[in-house]
C-alpha positions as CSV (number, residue, x, y, z in Angstrom):
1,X,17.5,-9.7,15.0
2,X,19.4,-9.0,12.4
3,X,21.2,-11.3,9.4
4,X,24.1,-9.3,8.2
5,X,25.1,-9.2,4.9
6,X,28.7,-8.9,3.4
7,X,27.5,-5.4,1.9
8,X,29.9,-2.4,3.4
9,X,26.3,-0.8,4.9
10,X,25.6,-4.3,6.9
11,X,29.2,-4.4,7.8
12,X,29.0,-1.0,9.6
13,X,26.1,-1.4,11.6
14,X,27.5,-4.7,12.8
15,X,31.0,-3.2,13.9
16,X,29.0,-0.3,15.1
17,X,24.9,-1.0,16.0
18,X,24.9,1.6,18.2
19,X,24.9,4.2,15.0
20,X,21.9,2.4,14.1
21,X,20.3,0.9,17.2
22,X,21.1,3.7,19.3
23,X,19.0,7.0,17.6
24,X,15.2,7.5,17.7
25,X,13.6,6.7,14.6
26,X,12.5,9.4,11.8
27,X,9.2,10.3,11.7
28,X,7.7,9.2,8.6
29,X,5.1,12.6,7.1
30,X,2.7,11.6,4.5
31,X,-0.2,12.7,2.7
32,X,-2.8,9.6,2.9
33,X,-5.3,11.5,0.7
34,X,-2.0,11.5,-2.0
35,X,-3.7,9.9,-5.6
36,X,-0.4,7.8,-5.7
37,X,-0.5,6.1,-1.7
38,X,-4.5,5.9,-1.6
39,X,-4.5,4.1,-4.8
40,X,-2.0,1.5,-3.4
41,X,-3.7,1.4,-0.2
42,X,-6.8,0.7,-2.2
43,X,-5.4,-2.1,-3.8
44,X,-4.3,-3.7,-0.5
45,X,-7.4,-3.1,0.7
46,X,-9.1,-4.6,-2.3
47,X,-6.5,-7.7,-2.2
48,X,-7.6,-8.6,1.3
49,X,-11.6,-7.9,1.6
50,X,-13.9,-6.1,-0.7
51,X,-14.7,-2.6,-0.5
52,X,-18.3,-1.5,-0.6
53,X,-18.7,1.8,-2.6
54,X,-20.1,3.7,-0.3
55,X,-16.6,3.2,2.0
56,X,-14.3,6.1,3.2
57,X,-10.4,5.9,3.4
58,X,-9.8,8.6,6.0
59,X,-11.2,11.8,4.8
60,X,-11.7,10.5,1.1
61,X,-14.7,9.6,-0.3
62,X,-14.1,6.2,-2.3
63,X,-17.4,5.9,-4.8
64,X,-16.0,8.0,-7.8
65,X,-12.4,6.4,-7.1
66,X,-13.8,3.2,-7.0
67,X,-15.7,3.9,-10.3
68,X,-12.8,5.0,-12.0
69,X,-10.9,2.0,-11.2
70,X,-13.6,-0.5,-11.9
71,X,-13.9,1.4,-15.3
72,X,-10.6,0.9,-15.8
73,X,-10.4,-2.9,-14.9
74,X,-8.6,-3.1,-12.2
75,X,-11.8,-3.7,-9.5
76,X,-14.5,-5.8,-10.4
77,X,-18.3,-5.0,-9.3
78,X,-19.8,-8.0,-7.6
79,X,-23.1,-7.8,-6.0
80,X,-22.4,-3.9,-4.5
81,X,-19.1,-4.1,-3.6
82,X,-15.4,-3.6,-5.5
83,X,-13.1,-6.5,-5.4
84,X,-9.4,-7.0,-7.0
85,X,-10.1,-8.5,-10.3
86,X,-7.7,-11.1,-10.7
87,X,-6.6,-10.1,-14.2
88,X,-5.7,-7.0,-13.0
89,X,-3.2,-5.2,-10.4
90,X,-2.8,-8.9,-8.7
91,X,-2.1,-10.3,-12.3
92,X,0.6,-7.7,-12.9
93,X,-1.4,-6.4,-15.4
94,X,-1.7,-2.9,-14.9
């Protein structure tokens, strides 16, 4: 389903959703070990369950991340595991 704005782009694929519904989709190429996307990941992660230190993401080995972050504030050690720290990336802190 789609809800069609009145923007030109909306407008298109409504007169035309074949253009749009009709091709394959891109392939999508990233680099999961990126700083940037495993940090986000992380705090995804983090929002939903905590991560134990001794953890992998894929091929990445998360206890010196994980130190970094919790050094920085935005994990909080509790009882051998890293969870979001509510003043931090949840708060909109950081």
């Amino acid at each position: 389903m789609m809800v069609a704005s009145s923007s030109p782009l909306d407008q298109f694929i409504v007169r035309h959703p074949d253009y749009f519904f009709g091709n394959t989709p891109e392939h999508a190429f990233i680099q999961p070990d990126n700083l940037e996307i495993l940090l986000n990941h992380l705090k995804c992660a983090a929002f939903e369950l905590p991560i134990e230190a001794t953890e992998t993401m894929g091929e990445v080995e998360l206890p010196e991340i994980l130190a970094k972050l919790a050094e920085a504030g935005l994990f909080a050690p509790r009882g051998g595991v890293l969870s979001l720290d509510a003043g931090g990336v949840s708060g909109g802190h950081q």
